[in-house]
N, C-alpha and C positions, 0 to 999 in steps of 0.2 A: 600303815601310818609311819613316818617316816621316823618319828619320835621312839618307836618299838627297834628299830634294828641294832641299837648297840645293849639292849637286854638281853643278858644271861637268862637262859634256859631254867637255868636251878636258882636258888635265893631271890627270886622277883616278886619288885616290891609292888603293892597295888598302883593302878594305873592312877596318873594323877588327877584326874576328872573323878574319883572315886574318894578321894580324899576329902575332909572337908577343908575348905578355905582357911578356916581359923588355924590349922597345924602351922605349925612356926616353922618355917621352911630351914632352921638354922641347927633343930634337934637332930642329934646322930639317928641317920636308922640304925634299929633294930640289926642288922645284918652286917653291919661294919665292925669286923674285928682286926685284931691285929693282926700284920701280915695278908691281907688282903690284895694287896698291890704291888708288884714284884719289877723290880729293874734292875738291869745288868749289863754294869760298860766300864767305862774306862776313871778311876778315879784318880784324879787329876790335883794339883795344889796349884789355881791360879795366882801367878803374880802379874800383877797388871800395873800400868802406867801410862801417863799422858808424854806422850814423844813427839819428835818435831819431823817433819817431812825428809829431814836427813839421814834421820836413824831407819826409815821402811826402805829410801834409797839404795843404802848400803847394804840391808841384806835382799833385795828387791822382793818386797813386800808389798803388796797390793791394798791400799787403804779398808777395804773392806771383804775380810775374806778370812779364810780357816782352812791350814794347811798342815803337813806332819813336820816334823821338823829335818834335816839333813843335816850331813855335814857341814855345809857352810854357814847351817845355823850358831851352831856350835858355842860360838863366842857371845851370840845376843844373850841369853840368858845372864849371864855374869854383868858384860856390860849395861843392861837392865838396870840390874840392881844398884850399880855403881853410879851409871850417869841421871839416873832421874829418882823419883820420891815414889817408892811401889807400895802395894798392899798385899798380903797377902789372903785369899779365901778359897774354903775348899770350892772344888768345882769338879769338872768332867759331868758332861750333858746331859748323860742320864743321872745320876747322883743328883743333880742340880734340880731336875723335874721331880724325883722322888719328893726330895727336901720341901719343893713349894707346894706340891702336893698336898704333904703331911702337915704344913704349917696355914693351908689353905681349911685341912680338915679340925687340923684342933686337938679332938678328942675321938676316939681313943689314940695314945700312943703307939708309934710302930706299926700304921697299919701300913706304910710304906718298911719292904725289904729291897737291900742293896747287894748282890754282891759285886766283887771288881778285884783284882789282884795289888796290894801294893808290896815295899819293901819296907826291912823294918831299920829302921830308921827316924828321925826326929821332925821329916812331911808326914810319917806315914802316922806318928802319934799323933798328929794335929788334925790330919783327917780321920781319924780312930774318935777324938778329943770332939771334932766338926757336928760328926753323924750324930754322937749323943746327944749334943745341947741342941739338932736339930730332932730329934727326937724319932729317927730312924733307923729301925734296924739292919745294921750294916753287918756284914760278914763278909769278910776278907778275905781271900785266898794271899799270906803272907809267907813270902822268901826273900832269900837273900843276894840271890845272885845279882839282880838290878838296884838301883834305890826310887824310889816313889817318881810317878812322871809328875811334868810339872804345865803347864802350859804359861804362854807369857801372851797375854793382852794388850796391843802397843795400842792406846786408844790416842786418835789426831780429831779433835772435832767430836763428831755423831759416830765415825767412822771408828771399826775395831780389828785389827786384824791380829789371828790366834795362831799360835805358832806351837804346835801341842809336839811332847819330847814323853814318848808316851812312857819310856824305861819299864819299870816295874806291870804298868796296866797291860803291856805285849805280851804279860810271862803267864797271863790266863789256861790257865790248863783245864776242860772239864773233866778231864780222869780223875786227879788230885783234887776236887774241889766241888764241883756242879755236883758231880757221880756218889758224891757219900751220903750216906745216907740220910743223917742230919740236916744236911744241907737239901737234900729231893723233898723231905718233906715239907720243906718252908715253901717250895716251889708249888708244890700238889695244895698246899693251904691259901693259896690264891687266884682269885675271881678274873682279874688286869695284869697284864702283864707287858711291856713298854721298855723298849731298846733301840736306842739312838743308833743313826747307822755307823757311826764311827765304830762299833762294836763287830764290824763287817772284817772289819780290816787287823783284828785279834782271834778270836774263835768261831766260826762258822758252824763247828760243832756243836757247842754249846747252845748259842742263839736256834738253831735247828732242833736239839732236845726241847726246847723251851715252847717254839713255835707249835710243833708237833702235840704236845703233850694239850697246849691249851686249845687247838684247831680239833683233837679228838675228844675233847671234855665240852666243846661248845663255849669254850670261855673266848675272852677277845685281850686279841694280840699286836701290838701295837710297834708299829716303826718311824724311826722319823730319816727321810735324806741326807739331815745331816749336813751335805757340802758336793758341791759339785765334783771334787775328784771323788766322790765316792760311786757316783754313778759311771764316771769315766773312767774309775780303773780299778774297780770293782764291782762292776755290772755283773759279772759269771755268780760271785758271792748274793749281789743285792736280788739277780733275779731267783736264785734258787731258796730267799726267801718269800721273796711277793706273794705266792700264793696260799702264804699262811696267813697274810696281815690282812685284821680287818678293820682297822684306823691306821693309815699312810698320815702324816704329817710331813710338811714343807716348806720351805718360802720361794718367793715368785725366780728367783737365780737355779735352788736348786730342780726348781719343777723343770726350768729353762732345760738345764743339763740333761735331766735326764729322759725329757723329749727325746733331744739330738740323741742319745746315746740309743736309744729307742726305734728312731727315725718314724717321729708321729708328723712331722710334715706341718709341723703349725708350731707356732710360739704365742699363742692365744690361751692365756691360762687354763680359762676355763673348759674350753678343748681338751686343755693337756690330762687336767680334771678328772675330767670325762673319761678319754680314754684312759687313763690306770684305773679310773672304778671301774672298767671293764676286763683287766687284763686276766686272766684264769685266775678260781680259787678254789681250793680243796675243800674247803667246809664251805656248803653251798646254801646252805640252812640260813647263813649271815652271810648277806651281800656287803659288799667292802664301802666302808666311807671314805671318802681322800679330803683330806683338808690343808690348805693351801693359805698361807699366809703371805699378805705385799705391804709390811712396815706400817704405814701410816694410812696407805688405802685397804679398802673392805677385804674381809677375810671368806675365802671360796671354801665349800663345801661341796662335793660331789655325791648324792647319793646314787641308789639304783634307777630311780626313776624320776628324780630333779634335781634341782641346782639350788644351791642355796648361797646368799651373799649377806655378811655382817659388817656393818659399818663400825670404826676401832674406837675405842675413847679417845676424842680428843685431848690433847696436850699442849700445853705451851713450849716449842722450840726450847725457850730459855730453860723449863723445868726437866728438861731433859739432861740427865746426868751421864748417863753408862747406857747404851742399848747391848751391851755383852751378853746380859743373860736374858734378853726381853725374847725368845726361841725358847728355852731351856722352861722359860715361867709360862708363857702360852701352853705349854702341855701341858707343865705340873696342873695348874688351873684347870685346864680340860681334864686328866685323870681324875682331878680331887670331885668334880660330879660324876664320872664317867662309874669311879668306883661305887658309887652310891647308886646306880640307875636311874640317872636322870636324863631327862630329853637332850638331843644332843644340841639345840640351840641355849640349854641352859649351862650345858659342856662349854661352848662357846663362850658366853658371855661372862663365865669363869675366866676361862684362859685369857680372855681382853683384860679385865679387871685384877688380873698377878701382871702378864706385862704392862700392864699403867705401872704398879708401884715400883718394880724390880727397876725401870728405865729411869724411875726418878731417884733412885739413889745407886753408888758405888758398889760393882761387883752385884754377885746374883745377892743379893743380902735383903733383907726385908724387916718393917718392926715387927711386935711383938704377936701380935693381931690383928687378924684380916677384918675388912669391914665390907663384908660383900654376903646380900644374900638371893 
């Protein structure tokens, strides 16, 4: 049954045909402690802003897209700040999925862990300040050589292009940081574990300890594409992960990419699908899901042996505020069941109903309580 393949071996909960009907589908299980859910990437202090077609010109910026930053970036940060009305909120991809996660689950606190490297510095207390009052346990790998990265959000329209200045989140080290011991144990204390591929292109290392440890424990390991250079110029990094992941996450551009980089000969999503839930896997025990998101049309699902298609919640154009973090809250959403072992259509219809709220307000930000059950 296709509903069983993202259940862990150990902590499984009874099947839910076994359940009676009357249980409030909204109580924590039993099995959900803290530190259950483990992400590791790049933590980021978005500033974001509504900019005018002049300002992507000049640093040639592509209305819709997420790149690293360069030299010629350089100046847009400052002038940012200077020329338009910004905001500032923590962010970086995976932090952002922990966060919705966590604020998806409620109760208990902390069952989302973060690490990510920043500098110390007055971004880095603010994403120290972020994590608490989102109620996730964050641990830092903090130095000083760099200061906190930052990313800048130049939103024109629907359209968002990210312009990430990773500073501090590049200075990841797993020697100094993953390797201690304190820190391996937060890692061994979780069920989910979930890292954006921007993470590809910082420690390879690390994300490999991670993948490894949960592909031999039977736990499930999660990646997202991330962005089209990720698959284009870190394909050697992304494939030497694939075979640990057993939830791929994507949208219809990055699937696009990393076809071509692939050479599967089709641009047919579901095709594309297809072929990565087939690409080799090392834990063979859990066949790989690929889930595949296209904005406003249905969201693809690839299992072992069919296809699955989820239609999105509709939205009014007009109530659409920010699609920045509407990626980042589609997984939180899927973890925040995934970690509970629930069917992965119920994974789904989580992840629809974080990106509905997160699209309709500013920055990945959310109110107080979710209304989803």
């Amino acid at each position: 049954m296709a509903s069983e393949e993202p259940r862990a071996k150990k902590h499984k909960l009874p099947r839910e045909d076994d359940e009676k009907s009357a249980t409030p589908p909204k109580k924590t299980p039993s099995n959900l402690r803290p530190n259950t859910l483990f992400g590791m990437g790049n933590p980021l202090l978005d500033i974001s802003a509504v900019v005018d077609k002049d300002f992507l010109d000049k640093y040639a910026l592509k209305p819709n897209d997420q790149i690293l930053a360069e030299d010629k970036h350089k100046a847009l940060f400052d002038e940012l700040v200077k020329k338009f009305k910004v905001e500032y909120h923590a962010g970086g991809a995976t932090q952002n999925s922990i966060k919705i996660a966590q604020w998806m689950i409620q109760e208990p606190h902390k069952v989302g862990t973060f690490f990510g490297c920043i500098g110390e510095d007055k971004f880095g207390e603010i994403l120290k300040q972020k994590a608490e009052e989102a109620h996730i346990d964050a641990h830092y790998y903090e130095q000083s050589e760099e200061p906190t990265g930052t990313c800048a959000a130049c939103i024109t329209g629907y359209n968002r292009s990210l312009v990430a200045n990773l500073a501090a989140a590049n200075c990841y080290k797993k020697d100094k940081h993953l390797d201690l011991e304190e820190n391996w144990k937060l890692v061994e204390k979780a069920n989910v574990y979930y890292i954006a591929g921007f993470f590809l292109t910082v420690s390879l290392e690390s994300i490999l300890k991670v993948a490894k440890h949960a592909s031999e424990n039977n736990k499930l390991f999660c990646l997202n594409l991330s962005a089209p250079f990720i698959s284009q110029f870190f394909k050697d990094n992304l494939m030497q992960v694939l075979p640990y992941v057993d939830v791929l996450f994507g949208n219809e551009t990055e699937a696009a990419a990393f076809a071509k980089e692939l050479e599967f000969e089709t641009k047919d999503i579901k095709e594309i699908a297809k072929k990565t839930q087939a690409l080799p896997k090392v834990n063979k025990e859990r066949p790989r899901t690929v889930v595949f998101t296209q904005g406003k049309d249905e969201t693809i699902m690839a299992l072992s042996e069919k296809m699955e298609t989820f239609p999105v919640i509709k939205v009014d154009p007009k109530d659409i505020v920010d699609t920045n973090g509407a990626g980042d809250a589609f997984v939180g959403g899927f973890l925040s069941e995934l970690v509970k072992e629930k069917p992965l259509d119920q994974c789904v219809k989580a992840a629809h109903y974080a990106a509905n709220v997160i699209i309709q307000r500013a920055g990945c930000t959310f109110p107080e309580k979710p209304d989803f059950s």
